[in-house]
N, C-alpha and C positions, 0 to 999 in steps of 0.2 A: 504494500500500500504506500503512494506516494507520503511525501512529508513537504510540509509548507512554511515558509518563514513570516511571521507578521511583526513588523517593524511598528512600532508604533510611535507615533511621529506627535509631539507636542509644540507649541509655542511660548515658552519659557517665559519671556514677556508676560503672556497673557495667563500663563497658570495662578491656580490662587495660590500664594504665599505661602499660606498653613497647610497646605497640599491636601492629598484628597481626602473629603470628609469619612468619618468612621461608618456611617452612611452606605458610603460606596463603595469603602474597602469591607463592608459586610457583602455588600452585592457583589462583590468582584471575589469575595471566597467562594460564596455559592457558588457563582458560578465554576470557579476552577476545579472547584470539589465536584461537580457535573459533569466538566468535560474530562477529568481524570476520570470518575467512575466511567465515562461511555469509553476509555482509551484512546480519546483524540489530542491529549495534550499530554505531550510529551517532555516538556519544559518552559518555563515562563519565569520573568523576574523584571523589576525596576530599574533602572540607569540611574546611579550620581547627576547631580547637574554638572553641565559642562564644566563650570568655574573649575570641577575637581577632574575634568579631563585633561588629557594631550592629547595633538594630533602628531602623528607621524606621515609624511608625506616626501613619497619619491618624485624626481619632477627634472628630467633633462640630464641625468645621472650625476642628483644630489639629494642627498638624503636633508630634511627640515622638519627639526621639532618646535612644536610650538603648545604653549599651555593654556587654557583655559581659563577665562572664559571667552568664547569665539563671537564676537561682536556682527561678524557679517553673517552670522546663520540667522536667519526665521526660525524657522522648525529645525527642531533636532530629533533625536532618537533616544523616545524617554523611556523605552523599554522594549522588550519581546516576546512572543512565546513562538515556540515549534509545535505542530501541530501537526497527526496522522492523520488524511480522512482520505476518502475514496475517492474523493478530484477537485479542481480548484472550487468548482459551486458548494461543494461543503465546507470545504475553507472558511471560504468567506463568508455562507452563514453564519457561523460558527465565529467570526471575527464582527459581524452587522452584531451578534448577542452582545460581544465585547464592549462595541461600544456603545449601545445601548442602555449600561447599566451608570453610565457617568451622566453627573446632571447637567442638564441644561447651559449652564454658564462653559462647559470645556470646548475644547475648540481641539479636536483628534483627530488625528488622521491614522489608519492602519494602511499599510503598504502590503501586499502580500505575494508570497512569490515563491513557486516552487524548487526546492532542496534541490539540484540535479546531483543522483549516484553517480561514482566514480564507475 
C-alpha cells in the first residue's frame, strides 16, 4: 500500500501566539488515535519555529548555512504526518479531516504527496 507525505504548511505571522488551543489538541488526539486504530498513520509530529531552525543550502558548488528565523518565508513547514492509504483520494480525505479539526481563525495548508519506493 502506497505511503503519503503531508506537509503541513502554516503562516507563523499569523498563528496564534499561545499556539493551539487544548481544544484542538483534544481534537487532533482523537483524531490520531482514529487514524492509528484504522492503520493509516504511520507517523506525525510538530516542527520548532523556524527562529530555532537552520537552513543548509547547496547553491553553485557552495555549501551556506544560515539560522533562523527566515524572514522571507510566508509559510513554513509546521509539521507532518506519513500516512498509508490505498491512493492519493484517501490521502487527502484523511488530510480534509486534518484540517478540519482546527478553528476557524488558522490559516493551513497541507501539501500532500506520495513517498516514491526505492
Amino acid at each position: 500500500m502506497p505511503r503519503y507525505l503531508s506537509m503541513i504548511r502554516i503562516d507563523e505571522n499569523n498563528a496564534p501566539a499561545e499556539g493551539p488551543s487544548e481544544a484542538l489538541m483534544q481534537r487532533m488526539g482523537e483524531l490520531i488515535e482514529e487514524m492509528t486504530k484504522a492503520g493509516v498513520l504511520l507517523d506525525t509530529a510538530g516542527l520548532g519555529p523556524t527562529a530555532q531552525g537552520t537552513r543548509v543550502r547547496w547553491e553553485g558548488g557552495q555549501l551556506s548555512v544560515t539560522d533562523g528565523p527566515f524572514t522571507e518565508s510566508k509559510e513554513v513547514i509546521g509539521g507532518y504526518s506519513i500516512l498509508q492509504a490505498k491512493d492519493m483520494a484517501e490521502a487527502v480525505e484523511w488530510t480534509k479531516r486534518f484540517l478540519k479539526v482546527h478553528e476557524e481563525y488558522w490559516t493551513v495548508t497541507c501539501e500532500v504527496r506520495e513517498i516514491q519506493e526505492p
